[in-house]
MIZA-993421 format. One line per 5 residues: their letters; for each residue y, z, x of C-alpha. Coordinates in steps of 0.02 Angstrom, whole numbers. Layout:
a = Y,Z,X ~ ... $
This chain:
xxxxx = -1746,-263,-1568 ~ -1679,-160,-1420 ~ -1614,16,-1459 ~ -1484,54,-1324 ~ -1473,254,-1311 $
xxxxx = -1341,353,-1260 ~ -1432,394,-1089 ~ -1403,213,-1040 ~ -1232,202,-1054 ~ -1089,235,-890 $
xxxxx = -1015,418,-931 ~ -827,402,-1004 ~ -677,494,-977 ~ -510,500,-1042 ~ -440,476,-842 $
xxxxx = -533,463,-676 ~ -428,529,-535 ~ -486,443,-359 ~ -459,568,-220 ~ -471,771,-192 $
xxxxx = -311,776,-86 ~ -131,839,-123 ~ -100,708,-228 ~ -278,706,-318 ~ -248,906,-353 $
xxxxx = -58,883,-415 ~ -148,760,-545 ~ -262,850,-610 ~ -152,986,-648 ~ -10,883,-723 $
xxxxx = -169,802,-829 ~ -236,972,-897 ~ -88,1067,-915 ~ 22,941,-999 ~ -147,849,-1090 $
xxxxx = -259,947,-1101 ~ -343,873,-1214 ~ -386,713,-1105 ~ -545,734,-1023 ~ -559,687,-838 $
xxxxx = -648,690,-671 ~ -602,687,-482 ~ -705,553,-364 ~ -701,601,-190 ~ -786,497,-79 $
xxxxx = -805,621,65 ~ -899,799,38 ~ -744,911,42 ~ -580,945,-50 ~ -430,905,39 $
xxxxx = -404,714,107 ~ -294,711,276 ~ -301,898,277 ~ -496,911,290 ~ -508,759,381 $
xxxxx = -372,779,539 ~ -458,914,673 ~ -343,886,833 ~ -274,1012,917 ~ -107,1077,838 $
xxxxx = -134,973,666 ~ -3,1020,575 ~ 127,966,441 ~ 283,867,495 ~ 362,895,329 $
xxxxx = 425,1064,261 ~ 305,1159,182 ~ 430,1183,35 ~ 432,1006,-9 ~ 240,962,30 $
xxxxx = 160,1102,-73 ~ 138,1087,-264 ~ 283,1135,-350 ~ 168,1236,-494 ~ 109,1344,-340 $
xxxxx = 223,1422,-229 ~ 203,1429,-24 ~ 226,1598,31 ~ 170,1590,220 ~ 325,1646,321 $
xxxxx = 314,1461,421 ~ 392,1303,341 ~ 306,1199,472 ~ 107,1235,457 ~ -50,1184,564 $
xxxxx = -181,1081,451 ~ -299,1230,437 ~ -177,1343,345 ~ -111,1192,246 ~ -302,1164,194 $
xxxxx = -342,1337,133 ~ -184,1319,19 ~ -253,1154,-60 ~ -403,1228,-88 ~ -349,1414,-138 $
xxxxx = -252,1320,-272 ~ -364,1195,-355 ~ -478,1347,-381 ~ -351,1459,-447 ~ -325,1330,-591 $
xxxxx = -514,1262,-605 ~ -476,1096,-528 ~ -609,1112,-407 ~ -740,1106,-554 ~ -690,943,-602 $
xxxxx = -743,893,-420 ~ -880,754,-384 ~ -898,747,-193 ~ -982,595,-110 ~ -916,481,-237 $
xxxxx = -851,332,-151 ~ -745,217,-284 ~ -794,21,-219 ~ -743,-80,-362 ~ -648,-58,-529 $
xxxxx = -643,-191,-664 ~ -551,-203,-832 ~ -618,-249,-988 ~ -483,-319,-1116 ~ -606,-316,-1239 $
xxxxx = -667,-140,-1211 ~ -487,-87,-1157 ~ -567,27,-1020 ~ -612,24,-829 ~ -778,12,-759 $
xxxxx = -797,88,-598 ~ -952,44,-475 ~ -969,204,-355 ~ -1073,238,-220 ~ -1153,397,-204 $
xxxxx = -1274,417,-50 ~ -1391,275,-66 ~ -1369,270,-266 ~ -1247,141,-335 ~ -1176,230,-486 $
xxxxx = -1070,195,-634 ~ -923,266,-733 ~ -795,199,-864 ~ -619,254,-905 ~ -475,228,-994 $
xxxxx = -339,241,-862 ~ -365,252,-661 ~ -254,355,-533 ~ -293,317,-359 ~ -218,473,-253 $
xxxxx = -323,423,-112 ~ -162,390,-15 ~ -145,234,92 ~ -211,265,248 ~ -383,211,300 $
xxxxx = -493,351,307 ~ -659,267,396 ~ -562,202,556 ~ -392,213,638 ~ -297,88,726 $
xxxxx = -386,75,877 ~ -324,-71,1000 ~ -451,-146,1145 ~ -363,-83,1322 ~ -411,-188,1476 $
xxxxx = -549,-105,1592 ~ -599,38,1482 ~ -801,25,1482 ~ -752,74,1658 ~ -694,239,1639 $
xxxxx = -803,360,1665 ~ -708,514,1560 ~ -700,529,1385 ~ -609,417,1264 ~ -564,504,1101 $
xxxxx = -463,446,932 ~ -349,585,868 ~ -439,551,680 ~ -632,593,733 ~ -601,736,875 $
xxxxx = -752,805,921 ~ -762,981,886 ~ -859,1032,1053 ~ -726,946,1165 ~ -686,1052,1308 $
xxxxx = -498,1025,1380 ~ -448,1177,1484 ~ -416,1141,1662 ~ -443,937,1638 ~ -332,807,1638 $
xxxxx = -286,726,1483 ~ -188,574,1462 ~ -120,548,1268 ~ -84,377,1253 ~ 54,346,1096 $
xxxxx = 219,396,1052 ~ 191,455,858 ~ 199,588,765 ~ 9,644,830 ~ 62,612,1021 $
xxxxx = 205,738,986 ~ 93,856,914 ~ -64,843,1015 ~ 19,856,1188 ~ 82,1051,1172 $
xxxxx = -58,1114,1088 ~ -180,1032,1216 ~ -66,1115,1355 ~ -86,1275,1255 ~ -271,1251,1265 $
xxxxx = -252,1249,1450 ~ -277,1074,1465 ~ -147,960,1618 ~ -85,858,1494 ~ 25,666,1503 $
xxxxx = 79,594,1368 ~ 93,378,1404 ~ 207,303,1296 ~ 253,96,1292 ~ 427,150,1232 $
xxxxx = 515,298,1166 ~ 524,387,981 ~ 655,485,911 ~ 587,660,915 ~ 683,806,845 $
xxxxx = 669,985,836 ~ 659,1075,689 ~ 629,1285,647 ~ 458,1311,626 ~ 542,1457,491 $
xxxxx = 656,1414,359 ~ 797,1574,338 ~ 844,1505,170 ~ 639,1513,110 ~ 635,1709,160 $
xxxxx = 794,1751,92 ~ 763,1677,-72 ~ 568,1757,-101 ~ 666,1923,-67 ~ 767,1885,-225 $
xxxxx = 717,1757,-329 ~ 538,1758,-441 ~ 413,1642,-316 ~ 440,1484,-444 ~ 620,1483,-441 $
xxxxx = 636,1536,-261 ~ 514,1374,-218 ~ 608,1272,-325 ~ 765,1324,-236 ~ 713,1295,-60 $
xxxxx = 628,1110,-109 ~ 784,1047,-185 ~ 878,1114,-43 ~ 761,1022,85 ~ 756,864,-35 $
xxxxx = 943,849,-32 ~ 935,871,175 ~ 814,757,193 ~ 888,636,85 ~ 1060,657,169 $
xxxxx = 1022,630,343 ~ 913,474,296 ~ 1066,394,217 ~ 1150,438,379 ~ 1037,353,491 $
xxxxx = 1052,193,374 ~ 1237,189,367 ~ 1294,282,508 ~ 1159,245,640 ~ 1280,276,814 $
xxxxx = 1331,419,761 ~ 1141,498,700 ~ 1085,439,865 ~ 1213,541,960 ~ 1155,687,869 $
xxxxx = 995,667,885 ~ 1022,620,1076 ~ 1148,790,1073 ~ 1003,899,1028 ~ 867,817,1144 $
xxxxx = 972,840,1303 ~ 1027,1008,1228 ~ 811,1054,1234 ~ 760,984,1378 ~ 952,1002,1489 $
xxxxx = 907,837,1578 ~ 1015,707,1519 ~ 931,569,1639 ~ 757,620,1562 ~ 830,611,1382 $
xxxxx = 897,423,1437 ~ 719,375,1500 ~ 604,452,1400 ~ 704,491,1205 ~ 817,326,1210 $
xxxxx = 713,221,1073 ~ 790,29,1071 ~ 794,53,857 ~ 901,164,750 ~ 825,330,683 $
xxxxx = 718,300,533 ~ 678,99,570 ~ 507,198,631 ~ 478,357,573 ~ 562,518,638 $
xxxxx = 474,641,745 ~ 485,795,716 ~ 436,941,846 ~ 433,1111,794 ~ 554,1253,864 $
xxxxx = 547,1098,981 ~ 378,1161,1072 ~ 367,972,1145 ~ 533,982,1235 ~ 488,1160,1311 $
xxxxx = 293,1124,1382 ~ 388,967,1447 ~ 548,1084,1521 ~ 392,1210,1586 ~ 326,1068,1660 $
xxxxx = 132,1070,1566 ~ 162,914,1480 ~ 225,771,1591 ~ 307,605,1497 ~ 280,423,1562 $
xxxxx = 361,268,1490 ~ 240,129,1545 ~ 128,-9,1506 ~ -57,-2,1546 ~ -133,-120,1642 $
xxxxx = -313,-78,1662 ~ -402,68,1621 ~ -504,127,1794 ~ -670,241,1831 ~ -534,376,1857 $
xxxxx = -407,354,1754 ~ -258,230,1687 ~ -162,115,1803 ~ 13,73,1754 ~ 111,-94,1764 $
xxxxx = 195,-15,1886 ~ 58,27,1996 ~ 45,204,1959 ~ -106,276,1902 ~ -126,426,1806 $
xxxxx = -285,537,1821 ~ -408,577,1683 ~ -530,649,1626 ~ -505,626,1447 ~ -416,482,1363 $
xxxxx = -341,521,1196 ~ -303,346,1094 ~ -167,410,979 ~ -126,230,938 ~ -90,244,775 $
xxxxx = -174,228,592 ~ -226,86,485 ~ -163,76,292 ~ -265,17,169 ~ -203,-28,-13 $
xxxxx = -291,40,-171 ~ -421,152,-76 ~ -504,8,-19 ~ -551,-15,-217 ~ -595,-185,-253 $
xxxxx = -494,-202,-411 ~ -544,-351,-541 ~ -451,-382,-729 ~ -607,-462,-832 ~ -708,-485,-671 $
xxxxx = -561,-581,-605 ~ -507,-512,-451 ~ -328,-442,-388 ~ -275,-425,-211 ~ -155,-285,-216 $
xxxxx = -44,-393,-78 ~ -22,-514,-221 ~ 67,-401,-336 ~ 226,-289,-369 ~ 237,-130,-361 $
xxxxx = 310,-48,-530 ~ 414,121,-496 ~ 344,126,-336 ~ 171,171,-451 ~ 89,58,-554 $
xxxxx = 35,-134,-514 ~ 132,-286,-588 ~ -18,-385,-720 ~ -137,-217,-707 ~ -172,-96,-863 $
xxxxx = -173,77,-855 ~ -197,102,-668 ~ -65,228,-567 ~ -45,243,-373 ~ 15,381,-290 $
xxxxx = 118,330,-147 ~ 217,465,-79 ~ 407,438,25 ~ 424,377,208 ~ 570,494,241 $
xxxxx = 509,648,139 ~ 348,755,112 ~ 228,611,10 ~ 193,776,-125 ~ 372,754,-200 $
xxxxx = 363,584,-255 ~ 163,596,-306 ~ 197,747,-409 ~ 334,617,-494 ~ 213,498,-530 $
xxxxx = 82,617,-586 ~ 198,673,-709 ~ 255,512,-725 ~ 73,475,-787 ~ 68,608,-940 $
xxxxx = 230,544,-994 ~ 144,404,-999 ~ 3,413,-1093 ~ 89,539,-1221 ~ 178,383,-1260 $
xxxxx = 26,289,-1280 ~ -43,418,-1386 ~ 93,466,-1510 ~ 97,259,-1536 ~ -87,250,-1580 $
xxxxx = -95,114,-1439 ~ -216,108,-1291 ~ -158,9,-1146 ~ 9,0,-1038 ~ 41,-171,-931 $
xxxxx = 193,-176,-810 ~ 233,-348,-833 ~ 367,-409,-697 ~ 489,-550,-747 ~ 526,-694,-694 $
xxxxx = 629,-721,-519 ~ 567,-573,-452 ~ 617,-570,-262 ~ 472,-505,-136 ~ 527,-361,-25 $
xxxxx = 430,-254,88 ~ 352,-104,20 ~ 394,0,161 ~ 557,8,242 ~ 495,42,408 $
xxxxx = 479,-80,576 ~ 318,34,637 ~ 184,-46,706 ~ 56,45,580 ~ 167,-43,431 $
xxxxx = 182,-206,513 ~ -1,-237,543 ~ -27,-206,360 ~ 118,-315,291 ~ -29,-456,213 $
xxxxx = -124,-332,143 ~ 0,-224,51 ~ 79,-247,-128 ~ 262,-287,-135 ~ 422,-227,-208 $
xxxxx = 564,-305,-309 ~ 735,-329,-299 ~ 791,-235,-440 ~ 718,-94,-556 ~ 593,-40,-623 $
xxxxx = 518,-134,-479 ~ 600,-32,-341 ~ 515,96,-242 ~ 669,220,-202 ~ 637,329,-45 $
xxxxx = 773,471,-137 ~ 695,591,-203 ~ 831,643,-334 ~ 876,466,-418 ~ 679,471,-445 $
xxxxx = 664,637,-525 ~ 797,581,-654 ~ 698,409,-682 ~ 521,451,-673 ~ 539,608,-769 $
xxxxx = 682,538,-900 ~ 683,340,-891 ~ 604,225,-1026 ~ 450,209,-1009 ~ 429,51,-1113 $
xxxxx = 533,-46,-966 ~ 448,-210,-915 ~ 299,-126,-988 ~ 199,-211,-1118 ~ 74,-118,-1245 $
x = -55,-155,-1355 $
């Protein structure tokens, strides 16, 4: 007879968290300060703390939400600037997961390729990869916070005639740190939120800079300082002075999104009104800033203190609406015959999303594509036990709605534990009616249409982008909706 020992048996915790990020962080805190009697562990399959915010390197990475909304709401942000470049945003992240011991509860290099669920054991098994070592780990309940974009590789389209060019071709999500721009031409093909960001910081770098676009984005300025953040740290306590200034921006946010979906003219002449008010060239505003959608079909850009429209006024970044037709030793010719010099080609084309991490996720080793299921409050999977997402808003910083469902989460599995019970199933009813799970026409969230889960009709099987209907539910609702226990 075999004796199995302890040493042969996966580790077990209480929760696995999947991702050292914003969301990841938020988690972890909820977990420990509201159970902390739950023992856990963060998997992060890259070697540093702080998802997009380690990852991203470009020139003038920064935030293109509000620094109010997007930092943790247990840890107020105390810079003077609301808008903030990556680096600053990265030392916060990591500043604070120290401060409250998260970062010990860190595994780096510990990439999450398959979960499966045992009915029988009523617990996950997770197959990592750690180096060149396949490793395991079970669990009681999974949260992915890993996000949705693809990490590994961004949307990178095949342009015609590029193995001719003789510059350098670089993608926005793997700059290379010893790129030299000063005095050279680069051409930033995209219209995005990166293309918006990368073009005046690479003409602050000294670099003669032309942003290509196929067609225009609605870009809009926004102060880099928020008056209402000072004034309130001067006499409020820093908790209730950040809790001030994020409801404020939540409710703003909120607002003008419901204006762009039922009042769409009239957002677009203000948004138009500001543009032309920028750059004081209303023909420039009707070639260049006159998208053929409504504000927030695709997501808003926003510059800050509008430093786009003022390189572009100062003439050090030049805008081109155009289609490329080949890509030559020199440069990029346009359908129009133009070509534009280069030196260095910057593919800001766009990112790829990726449900679930990537995970491979399997119910008693039979498998579940995450495009085949609804999403439940926007953060659990229709038919899957005791597995969270965190999927943050479209029109709002992504930490308000993951610190939701991390609280969401305890809430939870307090329930589960003053019951005596062990597992939590969303189970959607019948008639369920597919809808997108992303209310945006971008290109980035139509390529990934067949490989993302889906929404309902009607709750708890709606994913709200409102920040302030989803406080009340996530943090109040019934959390034995559609949900069935054992």
């Amino acid at each position: 007879m075999t004796c199995v020992t302890q040493q042969t048996l996966p580790e077990h915790f209480d929760v696995v968290i999947v991702g050292a990020g914003i969301s990841g962080i938020d988690a972890a805190y909820r977990l420990q300060t509201e159970l902390p009697g739950k023992r856990f562990t963060i998997l992060e399959a890259r070697e540093a703390m702080g998802g997009t915010w380690d990852l991203f390197r470009y020139p003038g990475v920064r935030s293109d939400s509000d620094m109010g909304t997007l930092s943790f709401p247990f840890e107020p942000w105390t810079d003077a600037e609301s808008i903030a470049d990556g680096g600053r945003i990265l030392a916060y992240i990591r500043r604070s997961a120290a401060r409250y011991g998260i970062d010990r509860h860190v595994r780096y290099g510990h990439r999450v390729v398959a979960a499966d669920w045992s009915s029988s054991e009523e617990q996950w098994t997770l197959s990592i990869r750690h180096g060149d070592e396949e490793r395991r780990l079970t669990c009681g309940f999974l949260h992915l916070c890993s996000g949705y974009y693809d990490y590994a590789q961004g949307h990178r389209p095949e342009f015609p005639g590029e193995a001719e060019f003789t510059g350098s071709i670089v993608h926005p999500q793997f700059w290379p740190e010893a790129l030299e721009v000063a005095n050279r031409r680069v051409v930033v093909i995209g219209s995005g939120a990166t293309a918006v960001t990368l073009a005046p910081a690479l003409a602050e770098l000294g670099a003669r800079t032309t942003i290509l676009q196929r067609s225009p984005s609605w870009v809009m300025a926004r102060p880099r300082r928020d008056p209402m953040a000072a004034a309130s740290r001067r006499v409020l306590p820093p908790r209730l002075a950040a809790d001030a200034v994020r409801h404020k921006n939540a409710l703003l946010m909120s607002g003008f999104y419901e204006l762009c979906r039922r009042a769409p003219r009239l957002a677009s002449r203000l948004i138009t009104r500001g543009t032309v008010r920028a750059l004081g060239d209303p023909a420039l505003v009707d070639q260049h800033f006159t998208p053929r959608y409504d504000p927030w079909d695709q997501r808003l850009c926003i510059v800050p203190d509008g430093d786009l429209f003022k390189t572009i006024r100062d003439r050090r970044v030049e805008l081109v609406t155009d289609t490329i037709d080949t890509f030559t030793p020199t440069g990029i010719r346009l359908s129009s015959g133009r070509e534009l010099p280069a030196d260095v080609i910057v593919t800001a084309t766009g990112l790829r999303l990726l449900a679930a991490g990537g995970i491979e996720l399997s119910v008693d080793g039979e498998r579940r594509a995450p495009s085949e299921l609804f999403v439940y409050r926007g953060l659990m999977l229709g038919g899957i036990p005791n597995l969270a997402l965190s999927l943050g808003y479209v029109n709002a910083s992504w930490t308000l709605r993951a610190d939701l469902a991390a609280r969401y989460v305890c809430r939870l599995l307090a329930h589960l534990d003053r019951l005596g019970l062990r597992v939590a199933i969303p189970m959607p009813p019948e008639g369920l009616v597919e809808q997108p799970l992303l209310p945006l026409h971008s290109s980035y969230v139509r390529r990934a249409e067949g490989s993302l889960p889906h929404q309902g009709d009607r709750a708890p099987w709606l994913m709200r982008q409102s920040y302030l209907p989803d406080r009340r539910e996530l943090l109040r609702g019934d959390v034995t909706a559609s949900m069935a226990f054992r």
